[in-house]
C-alpha positions, 0 to 999 in steps of 0.5 A: 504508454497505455491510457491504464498506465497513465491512470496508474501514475496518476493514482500511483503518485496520489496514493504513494506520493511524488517522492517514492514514485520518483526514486522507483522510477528511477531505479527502474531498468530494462531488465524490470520495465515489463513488471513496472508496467504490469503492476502500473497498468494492473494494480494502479491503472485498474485495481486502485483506480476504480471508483467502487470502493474508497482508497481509505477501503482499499488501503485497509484491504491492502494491509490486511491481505499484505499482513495474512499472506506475510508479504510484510516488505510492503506494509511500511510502504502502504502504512505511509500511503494511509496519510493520503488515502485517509485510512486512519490508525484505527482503521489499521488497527481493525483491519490488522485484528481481523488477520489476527482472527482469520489469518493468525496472531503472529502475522497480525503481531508482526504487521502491528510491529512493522506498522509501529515503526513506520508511524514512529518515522512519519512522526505520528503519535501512537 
């Protein structure tokens, strides 16, 4: 593999943890090892592995564009990451009131719901 997709891993399972990198790795097939690859080297290997901005920065980023183009399948997933990347409740919050004003209310509701839930799992006290 790539010195990208090496990085990648490595921010990949400091950012999600061991555990979720374990299980979609092993639910990966050869049918979707080009798009695993993509999104390790690309995502993880360049995006989440530059030093310009924090992973607290980039996990409230992350949420926020995740929220206003209502890709809400991901937001469970990167609500948990915030317990490595740093990004606090209230840093969820602030960047969810921020869809809410430039992107929309009800995608900003919906995210809040999903964020609700998934602190609720994590037992984090809202």
């Amino acid at each position: 593999m790539s010195d990208k997709y090496e990085t990648g891993m490595k921010t990949r399972r400091k950012v999600l943890g061991d555990a979720h990198v374990d299980k979609a790795e092993a639910a990966k097939t050869d049918f979707d090892q080009p798009f695993q690859t993509l999104i390790t080297e690309g995502a993880w290997g360049t995006v989440w592995s530059s030093d310009n901005i924090t992973h607290r920065e980039r996990s409230m980023l992350t949420l926020a564009l995740l929220a206003a183009t209502g890709n809400f399948e991901e937001i469970p997933m990167h609500i948990r990451a915030t317990a490595n990347t740093g990004a606090s409740k209230t840093d969820v919050m602030e960047a969810f009131q921020h869809v809410a004003i430039y992107a929309g209310v009800p995608k900003a509701n919906h995210a809040l719901k999903l964020a609700k839930q998934t602190y609720k799992e994590m037992g984090v006290d809202l």
